[in-house]
N, C-alpha and C positions, 0 to 999 in steps of 0.2 A: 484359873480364870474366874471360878466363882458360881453361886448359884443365881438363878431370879423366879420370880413366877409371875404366872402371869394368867391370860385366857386364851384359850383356841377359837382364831377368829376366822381361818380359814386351812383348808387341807385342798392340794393340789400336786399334782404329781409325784404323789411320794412325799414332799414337803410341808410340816406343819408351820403354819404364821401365828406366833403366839405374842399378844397385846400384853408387851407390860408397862413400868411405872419408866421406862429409858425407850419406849416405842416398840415396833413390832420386829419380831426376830425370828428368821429360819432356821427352822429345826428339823432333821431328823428325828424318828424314835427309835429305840435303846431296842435291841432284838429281844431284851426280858419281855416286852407288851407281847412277841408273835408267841414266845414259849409258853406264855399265861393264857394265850386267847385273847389278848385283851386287845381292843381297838381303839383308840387316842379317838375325841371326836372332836368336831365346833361346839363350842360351849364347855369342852371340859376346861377345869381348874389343871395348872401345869407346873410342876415344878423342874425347871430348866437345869444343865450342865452346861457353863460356856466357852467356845472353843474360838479358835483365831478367826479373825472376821470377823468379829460381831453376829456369827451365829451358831447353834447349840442343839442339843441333844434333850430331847424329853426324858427323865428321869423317873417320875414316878406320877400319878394324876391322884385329885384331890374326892373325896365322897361325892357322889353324884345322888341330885336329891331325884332328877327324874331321867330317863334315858328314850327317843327314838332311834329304832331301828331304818327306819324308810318315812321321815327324811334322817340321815343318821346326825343326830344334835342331841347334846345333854345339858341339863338344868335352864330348864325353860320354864319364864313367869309362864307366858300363853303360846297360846297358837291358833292364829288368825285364819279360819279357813271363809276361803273367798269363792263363792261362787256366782256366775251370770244367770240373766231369767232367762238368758235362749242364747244360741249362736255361740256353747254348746248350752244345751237345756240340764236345767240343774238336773242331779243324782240324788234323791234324798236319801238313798239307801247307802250312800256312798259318802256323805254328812255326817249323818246317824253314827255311823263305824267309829267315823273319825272323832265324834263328840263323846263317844264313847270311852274311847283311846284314850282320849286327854282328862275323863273321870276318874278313868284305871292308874292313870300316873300324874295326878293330882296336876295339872296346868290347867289353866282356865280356859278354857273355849272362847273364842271370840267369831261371832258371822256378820261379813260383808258379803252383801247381794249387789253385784253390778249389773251394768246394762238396763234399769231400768225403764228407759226408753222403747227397750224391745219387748219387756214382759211386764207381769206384775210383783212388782219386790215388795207390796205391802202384805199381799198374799201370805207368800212365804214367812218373811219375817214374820208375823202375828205367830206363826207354827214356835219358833223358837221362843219368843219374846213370852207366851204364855208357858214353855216350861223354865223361866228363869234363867234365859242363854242371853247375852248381850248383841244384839244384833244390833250393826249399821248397814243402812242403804245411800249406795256411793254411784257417784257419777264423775268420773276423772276427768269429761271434757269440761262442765260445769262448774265442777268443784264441789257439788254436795256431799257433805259429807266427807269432804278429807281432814277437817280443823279435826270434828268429830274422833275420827280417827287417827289421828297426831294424838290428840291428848289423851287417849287410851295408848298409847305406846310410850308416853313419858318415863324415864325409870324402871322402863322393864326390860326383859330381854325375849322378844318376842320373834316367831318365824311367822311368815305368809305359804303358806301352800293351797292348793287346789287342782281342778282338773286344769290341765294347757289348753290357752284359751281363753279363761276367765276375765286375763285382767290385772293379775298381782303385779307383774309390773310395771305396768301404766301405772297401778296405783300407788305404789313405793315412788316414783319418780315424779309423780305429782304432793305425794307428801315430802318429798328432799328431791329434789331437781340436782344436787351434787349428784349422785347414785348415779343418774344414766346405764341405768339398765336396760339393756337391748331388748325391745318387743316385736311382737309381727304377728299378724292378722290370722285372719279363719282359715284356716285350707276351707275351698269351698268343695270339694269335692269329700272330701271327709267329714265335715263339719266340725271339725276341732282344731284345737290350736297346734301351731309347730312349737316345740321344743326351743325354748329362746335361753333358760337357765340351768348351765351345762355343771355346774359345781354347788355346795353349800358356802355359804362366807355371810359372818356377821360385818351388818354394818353401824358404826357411830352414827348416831342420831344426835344435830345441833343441842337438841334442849334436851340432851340426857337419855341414856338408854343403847339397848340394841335391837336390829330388827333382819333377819334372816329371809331372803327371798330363798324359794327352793326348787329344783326338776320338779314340773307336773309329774303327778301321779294316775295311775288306773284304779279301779275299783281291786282288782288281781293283786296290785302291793300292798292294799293292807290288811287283805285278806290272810297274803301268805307269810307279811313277817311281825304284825301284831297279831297273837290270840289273843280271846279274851276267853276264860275257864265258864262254864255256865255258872256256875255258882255264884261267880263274881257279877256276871250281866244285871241284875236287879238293882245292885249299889251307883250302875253306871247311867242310869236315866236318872236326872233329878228329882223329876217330875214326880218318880214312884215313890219317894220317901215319906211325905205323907201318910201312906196305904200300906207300905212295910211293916208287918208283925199283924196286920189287923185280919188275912186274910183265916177262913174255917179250916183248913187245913196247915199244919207244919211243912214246911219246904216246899210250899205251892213255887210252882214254875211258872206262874200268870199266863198259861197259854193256852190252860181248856179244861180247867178246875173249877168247880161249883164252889159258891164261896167265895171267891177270890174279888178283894176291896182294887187290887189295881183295875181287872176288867171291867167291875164295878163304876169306875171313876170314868174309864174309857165309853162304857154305855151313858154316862153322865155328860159327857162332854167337858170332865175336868182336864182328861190327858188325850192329846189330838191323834187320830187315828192313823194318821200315818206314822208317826213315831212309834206307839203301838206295835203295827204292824212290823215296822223292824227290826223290834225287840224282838218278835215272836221267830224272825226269819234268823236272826244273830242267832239266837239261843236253838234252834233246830242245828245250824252249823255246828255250834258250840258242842251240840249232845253227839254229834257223831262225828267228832275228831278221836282222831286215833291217840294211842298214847305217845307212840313214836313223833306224831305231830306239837304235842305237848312240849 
């Protein structure tokens, strides 16, 4: 029946839907991926086996330039982390992680602040926007800020996550009204959102591109299935590269060393104190992970 390849646009019960140049085709995968460890994702590159019906067997997958674990997608341009000023109240520490993440494996960070109605998103943003992160502030009943955001998703292949709750998809369905992606409101007794995006699945974007809605997450999933090595935490703020190398001591930790050009910069009010503060709390986790957690 022949080869084809193609992309992993969605995984659903056992079934991958992989996007090729003859449309999208169900496939199982080859029990080689369970004996390797290996796990087929959305976004991986696929080289198909094709069987009667018009559908097929994953055969082998192509180099992956970047990999998440939780939301599980590979080879991603960005990833859009979206969060609201209240109703639930942003997590900065829970940003921070995540902006980190996407330093460690080279995707570009993108922050949408919603709800600004309820809070103040110039606030916030300023936080990012001074360490060189691309922020937009969106309003999906309004429309501010969805062009904005359409043309930063042009050509790339990008995901939306954040806390449940936020907003991601109101806001994917006000940038593509095809989508109709299911939302729903605040539990008012919890103050956070219910659980509305039950799978991962890329979606075609009219003028070009992909964009992945994903399951909210807790602060607990990226705790538990990205590390980050302490070693590595200094390369992951942008902000610090400036002050890298500059500090009095060799392998300053920036966390309570004399000397040290990052704290330096942070007494300065070059790098904003809650980010900072992050750093310091990332990198204490960092120091007392086991090795078995490695």
């Amino acid at each position: 029946m022949g080869t084809k390849e193609g992309r992993i646009i969605k995984l659903l019960g056992g079934f991958y839907y992989v996007d090729t140049q003859d449309g999208a085709v169900e496939c199982r995968a080859r029990g080689v991926f369970r004996n390797e460890k290996i796990s087929p994702c959305v976004g991986d590159w696929a080289v198909l086996e094709m069987t009667d019906g018009g559908k097929g067997y994953i055969l082998s997958l192509g180099p992956r330039r970047n990999h998440l674990l939780r939301p599980p997608l590979a080879n991603l341009d960005q990833l859009v982390l979206v969060s609201s000023c209240a109703q639930p109240a942003p997590n900065l520490a829970v940003l921070d992680r995540m902006i980190a993440i996407c330093e460690k494996k080279e995707i570009e960070p993108i922050l949408v602040f919603t709800k600004g109605d309820l809070g103040d998103t110039v606030a916030l943003a300023s936080i990012y926007q001074d360490a060189g992160i691309q922020t937009v502030q969106v309003c999906s009943l309004t429309g501010e800020g969805v062009e904005e955001v359409k043309a930063l998703l042009k050509g790339k292949v990008s995901a939306f996550t954040g806390n449940s709750g936020v907003g991601k998809s109101t806001l994917l369905n006000a940038i593509d009204p095809r989508l109709g992606l299911q939302t729903a409101g605040i539990s008012i007794k919890l103050g956070r959102g219910r659980h509305t995006t039950r799978h991962v699945e890329l979606y075609p974007l009219p003028e070009g591109g992909w964009v992945a809605d994903t399951p909210g997450f807790s602060a607990v999933d990226y705790q538990r299935f990205e590390v980050i090595r302490k070693g590595e935490l200094e390369d992951c703020f942008r902000e610090f590269a400036p002050y890298l190398g500059r500090c009095q001591f060799t392998g300053c930790s920036h966390t309570a060393e004399k000397g040290c050009a990052v704290r330096e910069a942070v007494a300065e009010g070059k790098i904003h104190q809650s980010r900072y503060d992050n750093y310091c709390a990332m990198y204490q986790e960092a120091k007392n992970l086991k090795e078995w957690e490695l």
